[in-house]
C-alpha positions in Angstrom: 94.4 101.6 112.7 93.2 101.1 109.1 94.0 97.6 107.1 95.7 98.6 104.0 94.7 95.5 102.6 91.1 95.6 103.3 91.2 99.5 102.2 92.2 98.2 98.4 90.1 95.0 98.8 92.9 92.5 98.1 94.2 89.4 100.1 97.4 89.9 101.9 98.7 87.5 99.5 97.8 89.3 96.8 100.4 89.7 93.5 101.8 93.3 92.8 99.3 93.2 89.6 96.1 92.8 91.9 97.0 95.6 93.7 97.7 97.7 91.0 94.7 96.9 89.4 92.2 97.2 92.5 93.8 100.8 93.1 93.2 102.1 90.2 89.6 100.6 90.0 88.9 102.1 93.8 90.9 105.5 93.0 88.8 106.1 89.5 85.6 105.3 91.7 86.2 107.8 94.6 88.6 110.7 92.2 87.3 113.6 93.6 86.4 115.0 90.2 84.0 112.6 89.4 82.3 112.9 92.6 81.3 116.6 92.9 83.7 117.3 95.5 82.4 114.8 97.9 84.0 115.1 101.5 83.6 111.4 102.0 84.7 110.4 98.6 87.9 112.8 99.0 88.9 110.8 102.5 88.4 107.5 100.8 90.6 108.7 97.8 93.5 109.4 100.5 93.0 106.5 102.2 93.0 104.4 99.2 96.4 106.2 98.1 98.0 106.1 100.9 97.4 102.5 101.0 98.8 101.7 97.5 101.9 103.8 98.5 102.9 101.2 101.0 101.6 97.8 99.5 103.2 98.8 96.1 106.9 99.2 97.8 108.0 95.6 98.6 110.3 96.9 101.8 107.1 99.0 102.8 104.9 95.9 102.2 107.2 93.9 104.3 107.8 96.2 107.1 104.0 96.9 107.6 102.9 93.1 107.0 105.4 92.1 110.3 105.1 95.7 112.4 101.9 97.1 111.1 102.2 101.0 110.9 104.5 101.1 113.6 106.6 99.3 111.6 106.8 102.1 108.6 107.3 104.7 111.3 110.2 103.0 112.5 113.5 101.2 111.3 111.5 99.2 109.0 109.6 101.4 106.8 112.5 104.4 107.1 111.6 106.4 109.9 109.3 108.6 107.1 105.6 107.2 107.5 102.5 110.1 107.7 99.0 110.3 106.8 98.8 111.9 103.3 97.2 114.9 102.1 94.9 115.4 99.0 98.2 117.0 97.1 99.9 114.0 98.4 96.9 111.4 97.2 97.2 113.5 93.6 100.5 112.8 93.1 100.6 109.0 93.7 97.6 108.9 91.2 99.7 110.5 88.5 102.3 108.8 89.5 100.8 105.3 88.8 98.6 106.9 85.9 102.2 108.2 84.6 100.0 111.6 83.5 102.3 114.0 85.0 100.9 117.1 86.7 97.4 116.8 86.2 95.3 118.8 88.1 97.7 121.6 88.8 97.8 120.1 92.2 101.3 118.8 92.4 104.3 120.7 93.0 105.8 122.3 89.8 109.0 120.7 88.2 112.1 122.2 89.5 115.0 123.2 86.9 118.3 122.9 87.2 120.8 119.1 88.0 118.7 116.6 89.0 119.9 114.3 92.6 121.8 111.1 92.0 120.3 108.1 91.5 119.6 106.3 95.3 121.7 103.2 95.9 120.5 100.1 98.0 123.4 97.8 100.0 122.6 94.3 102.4 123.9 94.7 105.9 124.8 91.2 107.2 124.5 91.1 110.8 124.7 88.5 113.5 122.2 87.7 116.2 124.2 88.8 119.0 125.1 92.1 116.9 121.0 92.4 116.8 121.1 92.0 120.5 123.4 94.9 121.1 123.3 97.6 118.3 125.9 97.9 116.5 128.2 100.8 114.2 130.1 98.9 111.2 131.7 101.2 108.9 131.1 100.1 104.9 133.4 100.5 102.6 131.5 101.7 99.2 132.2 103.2 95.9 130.2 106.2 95.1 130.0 109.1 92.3 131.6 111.9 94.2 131.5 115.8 92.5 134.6 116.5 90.0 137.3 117.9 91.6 138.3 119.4 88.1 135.3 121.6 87.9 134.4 121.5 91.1 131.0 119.3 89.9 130.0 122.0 87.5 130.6 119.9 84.3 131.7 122.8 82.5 136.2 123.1 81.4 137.1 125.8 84.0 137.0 129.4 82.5 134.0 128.9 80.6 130.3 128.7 81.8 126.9 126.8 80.8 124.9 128.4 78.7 121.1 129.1 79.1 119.5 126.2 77.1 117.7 127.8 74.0 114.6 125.3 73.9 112.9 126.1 77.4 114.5 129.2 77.8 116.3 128.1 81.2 113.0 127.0 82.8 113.9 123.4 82.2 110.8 122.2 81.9 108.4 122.4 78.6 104.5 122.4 79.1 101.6 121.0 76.6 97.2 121.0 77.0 95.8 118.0 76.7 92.5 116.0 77.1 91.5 113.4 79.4 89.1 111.2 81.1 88.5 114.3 83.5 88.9 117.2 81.0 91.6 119.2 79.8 94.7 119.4 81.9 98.6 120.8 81.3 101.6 118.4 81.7 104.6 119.6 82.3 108.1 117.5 81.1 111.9 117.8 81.2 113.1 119.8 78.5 114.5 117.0 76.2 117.4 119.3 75.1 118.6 120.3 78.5 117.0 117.0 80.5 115.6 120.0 82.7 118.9 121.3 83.6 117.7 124.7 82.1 121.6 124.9 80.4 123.2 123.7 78.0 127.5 122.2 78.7 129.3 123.9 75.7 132.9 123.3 76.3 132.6 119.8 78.9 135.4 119.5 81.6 138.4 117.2 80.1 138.4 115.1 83.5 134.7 114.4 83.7 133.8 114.4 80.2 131.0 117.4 81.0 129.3 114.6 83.4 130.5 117.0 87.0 131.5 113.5 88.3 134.0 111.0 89.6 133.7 107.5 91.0 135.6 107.6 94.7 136.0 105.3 97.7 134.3 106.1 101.4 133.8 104.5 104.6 130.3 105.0 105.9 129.5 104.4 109.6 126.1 102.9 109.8 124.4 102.8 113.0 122.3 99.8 114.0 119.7 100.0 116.4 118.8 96.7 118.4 116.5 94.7 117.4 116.0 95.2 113.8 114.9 92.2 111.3 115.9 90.6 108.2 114.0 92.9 105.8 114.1 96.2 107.6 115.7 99.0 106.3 118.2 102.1 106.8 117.3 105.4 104.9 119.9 107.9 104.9 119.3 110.8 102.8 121.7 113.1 100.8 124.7 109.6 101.1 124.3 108.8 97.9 125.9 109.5 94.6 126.6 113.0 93.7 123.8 114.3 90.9 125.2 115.2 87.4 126.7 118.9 86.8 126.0 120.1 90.8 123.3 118.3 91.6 122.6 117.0 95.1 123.1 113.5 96.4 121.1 110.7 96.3 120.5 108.2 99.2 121.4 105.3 100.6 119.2 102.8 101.3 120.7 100.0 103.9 118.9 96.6 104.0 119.6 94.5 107.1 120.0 91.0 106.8 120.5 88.7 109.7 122.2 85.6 109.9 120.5 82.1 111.5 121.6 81.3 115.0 121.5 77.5 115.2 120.7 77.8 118.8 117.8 80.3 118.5 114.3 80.2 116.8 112.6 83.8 116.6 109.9 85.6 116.5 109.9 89.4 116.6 111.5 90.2 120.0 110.7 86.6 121.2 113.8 83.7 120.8 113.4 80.2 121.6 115.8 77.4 122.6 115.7 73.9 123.9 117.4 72.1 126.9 118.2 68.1 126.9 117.7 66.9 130.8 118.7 63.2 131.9 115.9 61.7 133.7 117.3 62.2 137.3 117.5 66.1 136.5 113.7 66.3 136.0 113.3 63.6 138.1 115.0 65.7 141.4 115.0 69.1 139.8 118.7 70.9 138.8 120.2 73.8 137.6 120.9 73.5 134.4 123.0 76.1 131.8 121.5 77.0 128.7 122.0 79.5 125.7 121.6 83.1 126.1 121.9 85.9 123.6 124.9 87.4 125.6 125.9 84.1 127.3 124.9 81.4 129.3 121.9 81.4 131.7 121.8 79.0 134.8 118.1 78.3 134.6 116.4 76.8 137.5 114.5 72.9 136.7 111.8 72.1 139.1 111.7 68.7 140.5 108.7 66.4 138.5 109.7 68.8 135.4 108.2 67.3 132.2 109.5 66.3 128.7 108.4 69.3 126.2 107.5 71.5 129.3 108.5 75.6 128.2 110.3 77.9 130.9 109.9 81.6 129.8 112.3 84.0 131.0 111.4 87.7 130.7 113.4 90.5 129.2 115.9 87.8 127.8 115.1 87.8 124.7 115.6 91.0 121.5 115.3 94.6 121.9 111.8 96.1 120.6 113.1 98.6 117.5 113.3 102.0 118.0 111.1 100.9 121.3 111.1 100.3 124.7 110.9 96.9 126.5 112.6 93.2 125.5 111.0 90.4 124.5 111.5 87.1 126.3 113.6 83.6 125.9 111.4 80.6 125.9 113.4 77.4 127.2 111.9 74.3 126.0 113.1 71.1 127.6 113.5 67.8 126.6 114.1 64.3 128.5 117.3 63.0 126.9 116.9 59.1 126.5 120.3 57.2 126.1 120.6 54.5 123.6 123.7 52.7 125.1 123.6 51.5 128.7 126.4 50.1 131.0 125.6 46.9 132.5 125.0 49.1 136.2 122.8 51.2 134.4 120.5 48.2 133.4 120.7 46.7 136.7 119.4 50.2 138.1 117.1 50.7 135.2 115.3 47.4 136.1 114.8 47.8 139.8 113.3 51.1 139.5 111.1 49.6 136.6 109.8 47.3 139.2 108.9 50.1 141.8 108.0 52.7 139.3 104.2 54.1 139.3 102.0 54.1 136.4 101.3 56.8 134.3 98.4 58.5 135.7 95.5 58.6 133.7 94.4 61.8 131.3 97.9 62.5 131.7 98.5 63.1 127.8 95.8 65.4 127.7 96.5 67.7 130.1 100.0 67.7 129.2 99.5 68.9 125.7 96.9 71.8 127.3 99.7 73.4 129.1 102.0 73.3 126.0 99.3 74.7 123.9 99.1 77.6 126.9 103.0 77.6 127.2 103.4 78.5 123.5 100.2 80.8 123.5 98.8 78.2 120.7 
């Protein structure tokens, strides 16, 4: 598995800038143009772009900085993470370059109504809701096709006309010169936007826009185990493109509340436990805090302060994986501050009888509670 961060030679706390700026140092190095068609330099090209394509989107950058690439391929990076291609590895060049189709190796611009703009919403979930999965419907306003002219844009009875300046293509094309010769770009047509036609007589309800704002309730399902962070993408539930075009998506961004009783990390939660001194003295069963409960967890007799229980599969739900993770208990002597006048009196004998502490105690208790927390 390749470190995108060691592919763009940057620090994983490197700014948005750095990494814009060590891509297109790396990607002008390796362009296969300027190296004669080079194998090597070609796979180092995709690699590089591929790279940037992540680290430059802040929910990719987040999901594969917690989850690695694992982590892109499922609920955090939206389910869509591949290798790319050389047609792929073009395009985010001339993407960041903003040079359009460059090398005639991208996909030519479509005409016709362009999709609706993408929206983005925050999920608030709870930790038990984390546990579990969960479906919540969402109530959301969206930009839904005219029901006037049936999205078209156009007053019913008449009909777009062909758009005079492209011809209906959509699209105008000029030659240019570069840094690695002459190449065509290919832009909207700026009368038509690179609808190809052109609204004549607009629809009285929409205003010629094809569009109307409307109310839905969108179930959204949640699988267990995601973070604060990770993302839903749901394509084609957004809002309805201008004059017919297709929907946009919706981008869900989960974010999870604090649970004062839990500390976690991935999969893993941890709790603590407050024990009187007879309890770890003679050993108990105790109750402490579970995701879906309480859990009667077994003390040991001789149990020490700070000492770490780990009980397996009691923890999260791996996303969009098999297996839990596991619920570390962490307990902790409780030492009263106010005693009763009995308690003294038995306080004091059992100070007279009471061992010393053994010696090297301290340091082989904090060795086991480096090994306990895997320090």
């Amino acid at each position: 598995m390749s470190d995108f961060y060691a592919t763009l030679e940057v620090e994983r706390s490197a700014s948005d800038d750095d990494i814009k700026q060590s891509y297109r140092r790396l990607a002008m190095q390796y362009h296969p143009d300027k190296n004669a068609g080079s194998k090597e330099s070609e796979e180092k090209f995709k690699e590089l772009s591929e790279a940037y394509d992540v680290l430059r989107d802040p929910q990719k950058r987040a999901a594969y900085d917690r989850y690695g690439e694992e982590g892109l391929r499922g609920g955090g990076g939206g389910g869509g993470f591949h290798h790319v291609d050389m047609s792929e590895a073009l395009n985010i060049f001339m993407r960041d370059f903003g040079l359009g189709d460059l090398f005639g190796g991208g996909q030519r611009q479509q005409s016709g109504p362009r999709s609706g703009a993408d929206l983005k919403i925050d999920l608030r979930l709870s930790l038990a809701e984390v546990a579990a999965g969960v479906t919540k419907d969402i109530k959301i306003k969206l930009l839904d096709p005219c029901d006037r002219c049936g999205g078209v844009g156009a007053e019913p009875g008449t009909k777009p006309a062909r758009c005079q300046t492209c011809g209906g293509q959509g699209e105008v094309r000029r030659s240019q010169r570069s840094f690695f010769g002459q190449f065509v770009s290919v832009a909207p047509c700026p009368t038509c936007g690179g609808e190809g036609v052109m609204i004549t007589s607009p629809c009285k309800s929409c205003r010629g826009e094809g569009r109307q704002r409307g109310e839905h309730a969108i179930p959204i399902t949640v699988p267990a185990g995601v973070s604060t962070g990770q993302y839903m993408h749901l394509r084609g539930v957004g809002n309805a493109g201008a004059r017919g075009g297709p929907r946009g998506d919706l981008v869900v961004l989960f974010d999870v509340d604090d649970d004062e009783r839990f500390e976690r990390d991935g999969e893993d939660l941890y709790t603590e436990v407050l024990l009187t001194f007879p309890q770890a003295v003679r050993g108990a069963d105790v109750e402490v805090a579970g995701i879906a409960g309480p859990i009667m967890l077994h003390i040991p007799s001789g149990t020490q302060s700070g000492q770490v229980f780990q009980l397996r599969g009691r923890g999260l739900p791996r996303v969009n994986a098999s297996g839990t993770g596991d619920l570390h208990v962490r307990v902790q002597v409780w030492t009263p501050t106010d005693l009763t006048a009995d308690e003294k009196r038995v306080i004091d004998e059992l100070a007279k009888v009471h061992s010393p502490v053994p010696e090297g105690r301290n340091k082989g208790f904090w060795a086991k509670m480096k090994e306990a927390l895997g320090a």
